[in-house]
C-alpha positions in Angstrom: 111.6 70.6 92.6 108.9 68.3 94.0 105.2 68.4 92.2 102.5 69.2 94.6 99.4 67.3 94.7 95.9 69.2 94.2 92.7 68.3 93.5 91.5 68.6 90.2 88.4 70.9 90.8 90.5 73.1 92.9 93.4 72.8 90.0 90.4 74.2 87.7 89.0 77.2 89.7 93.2 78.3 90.2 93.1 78.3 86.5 90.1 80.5 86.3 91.3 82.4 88.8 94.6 83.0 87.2 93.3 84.1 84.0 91.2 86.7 85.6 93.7 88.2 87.4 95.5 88.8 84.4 92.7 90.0 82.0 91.2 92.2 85.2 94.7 93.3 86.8 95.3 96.6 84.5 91.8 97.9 84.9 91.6 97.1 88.3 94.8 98.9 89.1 93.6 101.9 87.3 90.1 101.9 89.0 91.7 101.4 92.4 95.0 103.7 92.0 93.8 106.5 88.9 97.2 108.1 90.0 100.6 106.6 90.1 101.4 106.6 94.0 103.8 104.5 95.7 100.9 102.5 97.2 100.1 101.5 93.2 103.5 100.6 92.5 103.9 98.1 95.9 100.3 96.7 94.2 101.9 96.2 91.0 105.1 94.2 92.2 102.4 91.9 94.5 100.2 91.1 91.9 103.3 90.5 89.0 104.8 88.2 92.1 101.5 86.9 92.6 101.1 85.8 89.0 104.8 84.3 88.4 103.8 82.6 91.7 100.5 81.2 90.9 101.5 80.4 87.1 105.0 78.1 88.5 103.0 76.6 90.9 100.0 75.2 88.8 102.6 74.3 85.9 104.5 72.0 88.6 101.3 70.7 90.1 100.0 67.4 89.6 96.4 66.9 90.1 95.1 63.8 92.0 91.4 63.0 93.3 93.5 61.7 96.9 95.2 65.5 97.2 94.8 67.2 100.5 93.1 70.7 100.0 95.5 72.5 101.3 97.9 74.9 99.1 101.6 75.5 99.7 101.1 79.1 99.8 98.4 82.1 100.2 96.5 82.8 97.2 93.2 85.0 96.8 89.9 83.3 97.5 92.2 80.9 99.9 91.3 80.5 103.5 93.8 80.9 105.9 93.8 79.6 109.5 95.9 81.9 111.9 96.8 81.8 115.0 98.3 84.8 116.8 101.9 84.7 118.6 100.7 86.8 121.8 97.4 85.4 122.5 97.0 82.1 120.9 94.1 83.4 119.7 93.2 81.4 116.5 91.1 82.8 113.6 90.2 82.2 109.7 90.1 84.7 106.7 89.4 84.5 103.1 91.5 86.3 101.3 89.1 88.3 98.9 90.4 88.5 95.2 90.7 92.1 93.8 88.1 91.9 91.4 85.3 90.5 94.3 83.3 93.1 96.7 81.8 90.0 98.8 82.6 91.2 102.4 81.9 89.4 105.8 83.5 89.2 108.7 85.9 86.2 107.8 86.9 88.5 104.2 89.8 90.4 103.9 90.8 92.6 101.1 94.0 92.5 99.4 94.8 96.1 100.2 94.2 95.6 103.9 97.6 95.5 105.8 96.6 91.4 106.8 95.8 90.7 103.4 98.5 92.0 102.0 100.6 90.8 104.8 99.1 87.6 104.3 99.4 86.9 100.4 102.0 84.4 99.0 102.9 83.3 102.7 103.8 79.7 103.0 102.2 77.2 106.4 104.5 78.2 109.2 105.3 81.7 107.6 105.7 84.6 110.9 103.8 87.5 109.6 104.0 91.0 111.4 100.9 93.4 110.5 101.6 96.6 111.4 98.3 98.2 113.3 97.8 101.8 115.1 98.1 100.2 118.3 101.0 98.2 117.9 102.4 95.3 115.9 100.2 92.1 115.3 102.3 89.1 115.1 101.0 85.6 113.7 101.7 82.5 112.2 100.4 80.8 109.1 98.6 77.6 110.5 96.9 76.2 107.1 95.8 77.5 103.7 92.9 75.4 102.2 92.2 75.3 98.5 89.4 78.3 97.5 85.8 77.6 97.5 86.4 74.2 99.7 83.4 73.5 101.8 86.1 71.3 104.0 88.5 72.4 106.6 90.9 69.6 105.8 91.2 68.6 109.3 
């Protein structure tokens, strides 16, 4: 499998990242879910994905000052340029991680169906969201590196 390339401060704050998801995961699942419902047990398998994900991904990496900033996949605290299949509308998230409460109009939760929808997806992933009035269909356009002041354009 090939190494990706990634910057070395972004390589750093995707280490932090990872170890706080796993020392905050257990407590957050309880203060979120006190009860075990079938919505707690989708969470679970997400996040244990999302950390066999996150954990292969930084052990293959290879940092590199010249690295683009953008990730091979969606993680939390990644921004994620979308662009939707019907309108061609195009529009930017950050993926909030679970243990932030940060929220603007660009932030997306986890637990919300886009976020949800949206985690782990690779560039040029279809993703369907299901909404009241209908399906939303997109497609990943880029993911860029957490906390990156650049768009990588």
């Amino acid at each position: 499998m090939p190494r990706h390339a990634i910057k070395p401060k972004a390589y750093e704050k995707l280490l932090a990242h990872l170890v706080q998801v796993e020392d905050n995961c257990s407590q957050w699942l309880h203060d979120q879910f006190p009860l075990l419902t079938p919505q707690r047990e989708q969470t679970v398998r997400l996040l244990d994905c999302y950390v066999k994900q996150l954990q292969s991904f930084l052990a293959d990496a290879m940092s590199c000052d010249c690295a683009s900033n953008e990730l091979p996949f969606v993680v939390m605290g990644s921004r994620v340029r979308v662009v939707n299949s019907v309108s061609g509308k195009i529009q930017e998230f950050e993926i909030l991680p679970f243990y932030e409460e940060r929220v603007n109009n660009n932030h997306i939760s986890i637990l919300s169906p886009l976020g949800n929808a949206l985690l782990l997806k690779a560039k040029g992933s279809q993703v369907t969201i299901k909404a009241p009035r209908g399906d939303i269909n997109c497609q990943v356009l880029a993911i860029f590196c957490p906390d990156d002041t650049s768009s990588g354009e």
